[in-house]
N, C-alpha and C positions, 0 to 999 in steps of 0.2 A: 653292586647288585648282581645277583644272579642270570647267566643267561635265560631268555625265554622259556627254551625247553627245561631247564634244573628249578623254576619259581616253585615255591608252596602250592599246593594244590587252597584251590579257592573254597573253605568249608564255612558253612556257618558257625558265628559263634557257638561255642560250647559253655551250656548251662549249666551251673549245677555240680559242676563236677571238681570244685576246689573249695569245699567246703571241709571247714574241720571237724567233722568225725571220723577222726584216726583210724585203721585197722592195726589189729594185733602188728601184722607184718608189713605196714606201710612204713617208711625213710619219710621227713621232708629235708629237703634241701635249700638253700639259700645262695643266691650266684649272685654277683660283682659285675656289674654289664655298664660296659661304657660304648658309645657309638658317637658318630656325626649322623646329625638331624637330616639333615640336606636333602637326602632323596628319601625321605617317607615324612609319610602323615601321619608321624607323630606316633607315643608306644601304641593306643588301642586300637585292637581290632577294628577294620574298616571292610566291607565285601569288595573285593577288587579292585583295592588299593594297596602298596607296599605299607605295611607298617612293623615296628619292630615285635610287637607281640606277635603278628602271623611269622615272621624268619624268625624269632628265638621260640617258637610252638612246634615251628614246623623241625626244625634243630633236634628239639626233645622226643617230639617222634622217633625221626629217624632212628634216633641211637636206643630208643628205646621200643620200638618196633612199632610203632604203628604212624598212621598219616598225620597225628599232630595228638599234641600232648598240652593239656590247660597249665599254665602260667599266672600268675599273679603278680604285680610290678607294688611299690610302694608311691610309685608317681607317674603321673599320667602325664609324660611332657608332648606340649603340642606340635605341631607338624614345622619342619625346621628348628627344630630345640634339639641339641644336642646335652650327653649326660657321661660323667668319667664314676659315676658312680653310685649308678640305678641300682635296684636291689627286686631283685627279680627270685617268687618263693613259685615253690610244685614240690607234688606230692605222689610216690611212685613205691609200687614193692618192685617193681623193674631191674632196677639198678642196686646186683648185688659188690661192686668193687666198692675201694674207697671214695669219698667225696671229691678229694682231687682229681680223681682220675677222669673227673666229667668235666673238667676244663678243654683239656685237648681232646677229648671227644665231641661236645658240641663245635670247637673253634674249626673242627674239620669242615664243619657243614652250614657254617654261619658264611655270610658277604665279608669282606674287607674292611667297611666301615660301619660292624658289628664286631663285640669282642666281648667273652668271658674272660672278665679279668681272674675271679675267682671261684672257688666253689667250697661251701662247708654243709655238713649235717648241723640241722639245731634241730630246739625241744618240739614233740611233737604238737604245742597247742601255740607254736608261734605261727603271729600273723601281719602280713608286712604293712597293714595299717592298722592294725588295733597298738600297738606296741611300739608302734612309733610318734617319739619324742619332740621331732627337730631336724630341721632338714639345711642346708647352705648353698646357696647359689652364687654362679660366678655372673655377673654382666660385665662384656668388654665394648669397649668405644674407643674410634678411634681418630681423633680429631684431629683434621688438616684438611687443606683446598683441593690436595693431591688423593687421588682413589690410591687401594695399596690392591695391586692386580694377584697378587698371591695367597692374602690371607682374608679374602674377603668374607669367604660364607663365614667367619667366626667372629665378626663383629659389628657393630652399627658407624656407620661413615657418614659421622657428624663434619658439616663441612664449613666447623665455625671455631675458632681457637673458644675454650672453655678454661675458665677460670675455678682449678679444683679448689683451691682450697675455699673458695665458695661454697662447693657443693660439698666438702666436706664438713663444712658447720652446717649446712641442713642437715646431716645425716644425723649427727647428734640429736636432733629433734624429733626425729624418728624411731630412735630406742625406746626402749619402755612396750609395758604393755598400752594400746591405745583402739581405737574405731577404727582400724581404715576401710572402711566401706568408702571413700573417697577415691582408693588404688584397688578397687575389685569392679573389673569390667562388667557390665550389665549384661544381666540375666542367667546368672549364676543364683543354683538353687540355694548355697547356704546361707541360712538364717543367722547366724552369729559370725559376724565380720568381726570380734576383738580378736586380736593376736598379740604377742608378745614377741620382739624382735631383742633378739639379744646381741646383735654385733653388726656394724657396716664398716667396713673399709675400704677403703680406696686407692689405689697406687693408680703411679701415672710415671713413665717410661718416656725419653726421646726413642721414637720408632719412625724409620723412612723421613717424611717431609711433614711429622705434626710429632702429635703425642699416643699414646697405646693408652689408654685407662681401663683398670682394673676393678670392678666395684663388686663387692662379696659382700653378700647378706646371709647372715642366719635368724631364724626367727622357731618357735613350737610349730608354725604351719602356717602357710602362704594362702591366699585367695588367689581367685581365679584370674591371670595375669597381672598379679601384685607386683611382683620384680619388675616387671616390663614398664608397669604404669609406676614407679618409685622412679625408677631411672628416668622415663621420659620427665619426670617432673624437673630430676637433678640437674637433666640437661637444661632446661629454660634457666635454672639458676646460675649455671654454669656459662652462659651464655646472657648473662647480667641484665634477663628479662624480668627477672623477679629478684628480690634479698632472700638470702637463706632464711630469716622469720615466714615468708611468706607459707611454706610448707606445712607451719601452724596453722593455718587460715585454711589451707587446704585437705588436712586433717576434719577441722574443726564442723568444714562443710556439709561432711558425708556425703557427696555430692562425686562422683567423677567426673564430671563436666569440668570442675573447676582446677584439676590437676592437670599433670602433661598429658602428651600423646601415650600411646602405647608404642613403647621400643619395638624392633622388630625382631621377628626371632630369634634367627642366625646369633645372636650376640649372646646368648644365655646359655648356661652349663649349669647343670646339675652336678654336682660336685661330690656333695658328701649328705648322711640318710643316718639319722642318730635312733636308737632305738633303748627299749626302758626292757626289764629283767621278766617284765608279765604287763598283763594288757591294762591297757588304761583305761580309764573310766570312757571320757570319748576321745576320740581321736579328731583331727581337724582337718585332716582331708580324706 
């Protein structure tokens, strides 16, 4: 984090001002932004709270001359969610160098656990959620009796031996397009909970005094803590509370009640952010 004196100055959101009606002589650009969650809440704007849109705005100012500069993310992850591969769009006649050259320009003025991994010019009617396809998340768990004092904020410290390949036949069950309004926390505005999950896998690692597991999801677009609530489910299975069929049952419910907990933060990555050639009909998040 930034000392005291060097924070963002604390502005109101800014309205309005990332929308796409292009000028003749406006650039957008597209940036690569991976951070650890840990100490903010999460990408959006919050008033007087650290979050990664206020230090990657306030970033864009600086270098671009004024107190903060409007940003767009393609995913809104929540407070302790970490991402290796957020996609972060703004739109600027400011910056006349090349596109790269704004990597080690914002990474001057960004924290330690903020990072522009990259930076490119795209078309001017691209938009980082109209246009996007498909998104991949990483969930890590790390099951043993023993805490791992080193890698903690990066995973869930299940303190039960889990039987993957249990939970890797639930997973199977889980592909397809299907309802899960069963894995979308309540009181989330979206109306159509179908998704289409196109890959779960799971590795699992001897790590310290258990196991490290590995669980990556891709789907066209996730509900609102659907990772989290998949995984807590996988865990009861994993932990031979339920049979892999049972996740049928818990599909079928539409019901969150009747699935897992919801995972805890710390343990999810945003990984990778698939995007289509023009804008799609609708987008899913």
């Amino acid at each position: 984090m930034f000392p005291p004196d060097q924070s963002p100055r604390a502005l109101a959101p800014i309205e309005g001002l990332l929308k796409y009606q292009i000028k003749s002589d406006e650039r957008v650009f597209k940036l690569i932004v991976a951070y650890d969650g840990t100490n903010y809440f999460g990408w959006q704007y919050q008033p007087d709270k650290p979050t990664v849109q206020r230090f990657i705005e306030s970033a864009l100012g600086t270098v671009l001359g004024y107190p903060r500069w409007p940003a767009r993310a393609s995913s809104r992850t929540d407070a302790g969610v970490h991402a290796l591969g957020q996609v972060v769009v703004f739109k600027t006649n400011a910056w006349r160098a090349p596109a790269d050259r704004l990597t080690p320009a914002l990474n001057t003025h960004l924290p330690d656990d903020i990072v522009i991994r990259s930076a490119e010019e795209v078309p001017p009617n691209f938009h980082p959620l109209a246009f996007c396809i498909g998104k991949r998340y990483r969930y890590r768990v790390y099951s043993s009796r023993v805490a791992d004092p080193l890698d903690g904020r990066f995973h869930w410290w299940v303190k039960h031996r889990l039987d993957v390949d249990a939970m890797r036949e639930a997973t199977g069950l889980l592909i397809g397009k299907h309802d899960f309004a069963a894995f979308e926390t309540s009181g989330s505005p979206r109306q159509n909970t179908v998704r289409t999950v196109h890959a779960i896998e799971i590795t699992s690692n001897a790590y310290l005094d258990g196991q490290q597991i590995s669980i990556e999801i891709e789907a066209d677009g996730f509900l609102y803590n659907m990772v989290r609530n998949i995984v807590g489910t996988l865990v009861i299975v994993g932990r031979q509370r339920q049979p892999p069929s049972w996740v049928c049952d818990v599909l079928a419910s539409q019901d969150r009640r009747q699935a897992g907990q919801t995972a805890p933060p710390q343990g999810l990555q945003l990984l990778e952010i698939y995007f289509a050639d023009e804008p799609q009909p609708k987008h899913l998040e």
